[in-house]
C-alpha positions as CSV (number, residue, x, y, z in Angstrom):
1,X,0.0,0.0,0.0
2,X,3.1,2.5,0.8
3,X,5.0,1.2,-2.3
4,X,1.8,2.1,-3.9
5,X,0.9,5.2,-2.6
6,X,4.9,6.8,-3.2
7,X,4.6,5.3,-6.9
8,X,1.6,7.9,-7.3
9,X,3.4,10.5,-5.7
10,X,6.4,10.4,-8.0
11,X,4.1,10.2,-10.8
12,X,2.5,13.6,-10.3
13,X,5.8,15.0,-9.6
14,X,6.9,13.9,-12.7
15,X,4.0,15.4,-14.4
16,X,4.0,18.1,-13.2
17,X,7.8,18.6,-13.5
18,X,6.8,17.6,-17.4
19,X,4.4,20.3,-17.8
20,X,6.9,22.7,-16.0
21,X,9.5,22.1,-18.8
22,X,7.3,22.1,-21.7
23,X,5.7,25.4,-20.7
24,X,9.4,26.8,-20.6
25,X,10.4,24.9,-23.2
26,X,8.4,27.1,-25.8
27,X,11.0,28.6,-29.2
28,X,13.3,31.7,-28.5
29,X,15.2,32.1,-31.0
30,X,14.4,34.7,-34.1
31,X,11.3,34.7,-36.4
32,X,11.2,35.2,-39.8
33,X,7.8,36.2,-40.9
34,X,7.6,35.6,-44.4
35,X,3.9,36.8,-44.9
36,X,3.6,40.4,-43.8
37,X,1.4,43.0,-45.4
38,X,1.6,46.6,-44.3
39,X,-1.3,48.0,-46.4
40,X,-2.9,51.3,-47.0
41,X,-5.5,50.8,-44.5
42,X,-2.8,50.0,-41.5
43,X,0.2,52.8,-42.3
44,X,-2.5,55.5,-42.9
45,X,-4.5,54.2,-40.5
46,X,-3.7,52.8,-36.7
47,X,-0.8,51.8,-37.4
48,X,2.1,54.1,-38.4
49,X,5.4,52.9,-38.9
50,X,6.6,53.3,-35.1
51,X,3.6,50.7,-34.2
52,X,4.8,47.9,-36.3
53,X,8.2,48.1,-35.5
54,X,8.0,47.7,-31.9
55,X,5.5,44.7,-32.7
56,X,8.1,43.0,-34.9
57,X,10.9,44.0,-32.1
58,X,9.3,42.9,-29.3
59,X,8.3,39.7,-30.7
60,X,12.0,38.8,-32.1
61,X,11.0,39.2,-35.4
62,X,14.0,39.7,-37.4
63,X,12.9,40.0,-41.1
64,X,9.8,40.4,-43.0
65,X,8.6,39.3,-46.8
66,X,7.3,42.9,-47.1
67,X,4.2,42.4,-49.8
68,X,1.5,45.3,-49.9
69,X,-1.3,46.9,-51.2
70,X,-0.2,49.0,-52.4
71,X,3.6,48.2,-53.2
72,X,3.7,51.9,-51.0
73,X,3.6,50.2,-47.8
74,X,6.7,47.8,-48.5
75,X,8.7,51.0,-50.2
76,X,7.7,52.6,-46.8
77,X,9.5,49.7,-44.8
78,X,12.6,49.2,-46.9
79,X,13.0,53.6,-46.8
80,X,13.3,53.6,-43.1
81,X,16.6,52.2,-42.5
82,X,17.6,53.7,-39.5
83,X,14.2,52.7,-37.4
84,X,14.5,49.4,-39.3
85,X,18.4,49.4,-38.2
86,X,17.1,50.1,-34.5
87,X,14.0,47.3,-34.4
88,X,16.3,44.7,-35.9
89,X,14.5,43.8,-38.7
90,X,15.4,43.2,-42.2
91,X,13.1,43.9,-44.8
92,X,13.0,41.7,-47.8
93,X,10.6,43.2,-50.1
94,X,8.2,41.7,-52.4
95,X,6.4,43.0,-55.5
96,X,2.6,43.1,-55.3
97,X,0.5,42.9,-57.6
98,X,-2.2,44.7,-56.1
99,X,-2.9,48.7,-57.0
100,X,-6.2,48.2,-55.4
101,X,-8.6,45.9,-54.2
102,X,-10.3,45.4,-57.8
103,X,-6.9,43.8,-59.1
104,X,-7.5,40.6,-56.7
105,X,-10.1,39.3,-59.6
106,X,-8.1,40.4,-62.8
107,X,-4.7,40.4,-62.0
108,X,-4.1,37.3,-64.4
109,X,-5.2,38.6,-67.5
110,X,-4.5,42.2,-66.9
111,X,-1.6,43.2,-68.9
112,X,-0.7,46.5,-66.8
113,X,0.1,44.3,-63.6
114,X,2.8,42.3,-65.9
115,X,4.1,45.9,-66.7
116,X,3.8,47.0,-63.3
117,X,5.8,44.1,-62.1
118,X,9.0,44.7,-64.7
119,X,9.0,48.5,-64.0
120,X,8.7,47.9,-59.9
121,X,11.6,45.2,-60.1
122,X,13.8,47.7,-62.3
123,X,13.4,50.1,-59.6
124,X,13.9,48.6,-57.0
125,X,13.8,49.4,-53.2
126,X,16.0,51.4,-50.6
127,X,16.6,47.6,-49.0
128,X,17.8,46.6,-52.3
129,X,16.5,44.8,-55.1
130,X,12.7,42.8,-54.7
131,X,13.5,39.2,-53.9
132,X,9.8,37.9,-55.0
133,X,6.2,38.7,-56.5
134,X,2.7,38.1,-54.6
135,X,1.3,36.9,-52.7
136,X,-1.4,37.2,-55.6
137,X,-4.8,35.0,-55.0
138,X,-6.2,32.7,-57.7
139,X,-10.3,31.8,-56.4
140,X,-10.6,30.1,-59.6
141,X,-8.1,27.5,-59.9
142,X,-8.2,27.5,-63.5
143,X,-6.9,31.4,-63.7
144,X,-3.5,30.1,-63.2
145,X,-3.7,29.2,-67.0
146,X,-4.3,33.2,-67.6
147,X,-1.7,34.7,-70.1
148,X,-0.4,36.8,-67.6
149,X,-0.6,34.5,-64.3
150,X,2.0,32.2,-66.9
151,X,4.3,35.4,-67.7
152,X,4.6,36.4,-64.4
153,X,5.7,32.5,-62.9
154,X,8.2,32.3,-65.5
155,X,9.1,36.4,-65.6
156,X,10.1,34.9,-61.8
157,X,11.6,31.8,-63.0
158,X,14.1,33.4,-65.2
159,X,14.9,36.3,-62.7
160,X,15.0,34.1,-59.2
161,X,12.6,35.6,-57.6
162,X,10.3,33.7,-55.0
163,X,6.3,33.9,-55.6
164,X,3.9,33.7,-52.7
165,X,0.7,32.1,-54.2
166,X,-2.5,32.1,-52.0
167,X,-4.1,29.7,-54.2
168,X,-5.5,25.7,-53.4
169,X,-3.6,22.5,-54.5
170,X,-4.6,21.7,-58.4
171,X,-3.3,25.5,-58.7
172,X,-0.4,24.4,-57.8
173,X,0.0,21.8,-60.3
174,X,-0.9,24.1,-63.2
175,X,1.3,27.2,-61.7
176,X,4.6,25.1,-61.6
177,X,3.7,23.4,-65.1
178,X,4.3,27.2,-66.4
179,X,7.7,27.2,-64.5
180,X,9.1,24.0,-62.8
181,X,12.2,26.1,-61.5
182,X,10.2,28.7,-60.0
183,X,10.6,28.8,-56.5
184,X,7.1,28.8,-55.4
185,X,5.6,29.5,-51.7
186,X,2.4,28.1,-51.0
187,X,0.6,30.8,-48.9
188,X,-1.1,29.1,-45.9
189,X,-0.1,25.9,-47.5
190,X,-3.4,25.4,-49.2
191,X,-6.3,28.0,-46.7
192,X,-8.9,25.4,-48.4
193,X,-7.3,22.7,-45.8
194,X,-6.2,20.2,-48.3
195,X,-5.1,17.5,-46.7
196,X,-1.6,16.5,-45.1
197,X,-1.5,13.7,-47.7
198,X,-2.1,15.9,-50.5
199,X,0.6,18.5,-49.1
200,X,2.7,15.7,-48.8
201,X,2.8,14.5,-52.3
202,X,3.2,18.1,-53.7
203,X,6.4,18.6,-52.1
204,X,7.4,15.2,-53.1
205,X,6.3,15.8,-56.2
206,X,8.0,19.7,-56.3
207,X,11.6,20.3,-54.6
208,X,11.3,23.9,-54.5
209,X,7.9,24.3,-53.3
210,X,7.9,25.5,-49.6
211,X,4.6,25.9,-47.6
212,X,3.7,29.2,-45.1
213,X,2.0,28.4,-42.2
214,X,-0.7,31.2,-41.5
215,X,-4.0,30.3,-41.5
216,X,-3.4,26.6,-41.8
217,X,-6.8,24.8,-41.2
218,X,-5.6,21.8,-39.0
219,X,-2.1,22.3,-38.2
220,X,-2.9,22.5,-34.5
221,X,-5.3,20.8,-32.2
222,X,-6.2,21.9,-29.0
223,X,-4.5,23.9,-26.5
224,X,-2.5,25.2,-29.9
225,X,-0.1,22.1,-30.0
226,X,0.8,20.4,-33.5
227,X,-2.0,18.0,-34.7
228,X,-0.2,14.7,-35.3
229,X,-0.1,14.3,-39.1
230,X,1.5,18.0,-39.2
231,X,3.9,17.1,-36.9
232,X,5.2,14.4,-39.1
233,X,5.2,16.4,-42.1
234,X,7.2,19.0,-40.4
235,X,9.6,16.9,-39.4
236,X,9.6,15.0,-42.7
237,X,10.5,18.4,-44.8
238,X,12.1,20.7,-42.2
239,X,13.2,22.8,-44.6
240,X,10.4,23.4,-46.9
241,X,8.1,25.2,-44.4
242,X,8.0,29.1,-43.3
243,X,5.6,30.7,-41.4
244,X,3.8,34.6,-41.3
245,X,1.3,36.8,-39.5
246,X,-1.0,37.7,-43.2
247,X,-1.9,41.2,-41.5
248,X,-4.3,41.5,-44.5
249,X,-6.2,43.8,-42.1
250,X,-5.9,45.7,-39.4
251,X,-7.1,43.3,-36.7
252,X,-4.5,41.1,-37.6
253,X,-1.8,43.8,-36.4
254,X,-3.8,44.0,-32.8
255,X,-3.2,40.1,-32.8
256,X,0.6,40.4,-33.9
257,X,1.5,38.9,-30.4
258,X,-0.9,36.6,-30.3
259,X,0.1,34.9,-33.5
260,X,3.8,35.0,-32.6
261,X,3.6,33.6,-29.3
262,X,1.3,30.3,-30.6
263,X,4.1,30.2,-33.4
264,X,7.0,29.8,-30.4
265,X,4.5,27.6,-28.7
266,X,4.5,25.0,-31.2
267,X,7.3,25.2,-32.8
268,X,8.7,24.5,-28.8
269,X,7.4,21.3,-29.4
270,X,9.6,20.1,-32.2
271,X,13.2,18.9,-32.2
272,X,15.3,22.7,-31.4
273,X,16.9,22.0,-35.1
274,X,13.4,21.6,-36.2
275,X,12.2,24.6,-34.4
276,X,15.1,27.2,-36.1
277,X,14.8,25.8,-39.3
278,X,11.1,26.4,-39.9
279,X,11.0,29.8,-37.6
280,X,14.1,31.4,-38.7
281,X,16.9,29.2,-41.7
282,X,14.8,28.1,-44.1
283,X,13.5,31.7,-44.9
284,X,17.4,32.9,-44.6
285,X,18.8,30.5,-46.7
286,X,16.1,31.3,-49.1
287,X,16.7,35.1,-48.9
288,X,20.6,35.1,-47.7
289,X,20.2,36.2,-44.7
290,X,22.7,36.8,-42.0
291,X,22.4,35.1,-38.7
292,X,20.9,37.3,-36.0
């Protein structure tokens, strides 16, 4: 009955102990959020520049795929050097290919956006040169076969730039069939929720496809830990995933800690190679980064 009664004892030490380390156990190390927009309704609105700087700072964000409606708000980011200098964050920009909000439907077969996109990459930024093009939205999976949807993946193809695609999974097929070099970023890695399986045998199927995290319908399961299917897949392609805050609006900004502090959660319960790979390398490498 002792023996017994000391067994339990232990037992809920060692739980709680358990519970103890994986609450401190949680990621620290630098994030890279690699879906960021800082549209015309945020920097003329709530949030100037000095607001989403101390966000990024104070949540050890480090650098930023700058994309924005319009391509304003990024220009805005990669001009401020000195308060970008100060926060600690790097600003990789990204050409996007939205003016206004009518371009989401008509981007594809609107030749002014292809002009649009050569003239803003000849121009380049005060952070240097754009490093992708999107994230652009396909609702229509079959848009991807517009003329100017296939100028723009292989206009990226033939000048390395990255494209962030918030699109589902047979877009993905059609989009690399226009460019199988193109380095291609699956925004939210499919919002429509396609399944694990079906994200699993697109990378297989596509080396240089790499998945961003926001918004990803099952990824975790209830107290915000890693359901177990995406667990494996993580830790099958370490280096083909990337996660971002998608402040499409404004409300997303008020929830900037929010998001990053379930990111460290989970990602605190991978392997800590794991963890830096997906929160911080894999959008370095991509980018050349240095190490924070």
């Amino acid at each position: 009955m002792w023996a017994e009664t000391v067994k339990r004892l232990v037992a809920g030490v060692l739980v709680l102990a358990t519970t103890g380390l994986a609450q401190a156990a949680d990621y620290s190390g630098p994030l890279l959020d690699a879906h960021l927009h800082y549209n015309v309704e945020a920097y003329e609105g709530p949030h100037p520049l000095t607001d989403v700087l101390a966000r990024m700072q104070r949540n050890g964000v480090r650098a930023i795929v700058a994309n924005s409606r319009p391509n304003d708000g990024t220009k805005t980011l990669a001009e401020a050097e000195a308060q970008t200098r100060a926060a600690g964050v790097t600003v990789v920009p990204f050409i996007r290919l939205y003016r206004n909000r009518a371009d989401y439907d008509n981007w594809f077969r609107d030749e002014s956006i292809y002009t649009m996109v050569q003239a803003e990459l000849a121009r380049g930024t005060a952070a240097g040169p754009y490093r992708g093009i999107g994230e652009f939205h396909l609702y229509d999976s079959a848009n991807a076969n517009g003329a100017v949807a296939k100028k723009l993946m292989q206009f990226a193809a033939k000048n390395q730039l990255a494209v962030l695609a918030h699109v589902d999974d047979v877009a993905i097929d059609l989009l690399m069939a226009h460019a199988p070099d193109a380095r291609l970023i699956w925004a939210h890695t499919g919002i429509g929720g396609a399944p694990a399986p079906r994200v699993l045998a697109l990378l297989d199927k596509y080396p240089r496809l790499m998945g961003e995290l926001s918004y990803r319908p099952g990824l975790t399961c209830g107290e915000g830990s890693l359901c177990p299917e995406w667990r494996a897949l993580l830790l099958k392609y370490p280096d083909r995933f990337l996660i971002g805050s998608d402040t499409w609006v404004n409300q997303r900004w008020l929830y900037y800690d929010e998001l990053m502090r379930a990111y460290r959660r989970w990602l605190g319960e991978l392997p800590p190679d794991v963890a830096r790979r997906i929160a911080w390398d894999n959008g370095a490498s991509l980018f050349q980064l240095n190490r924070p």
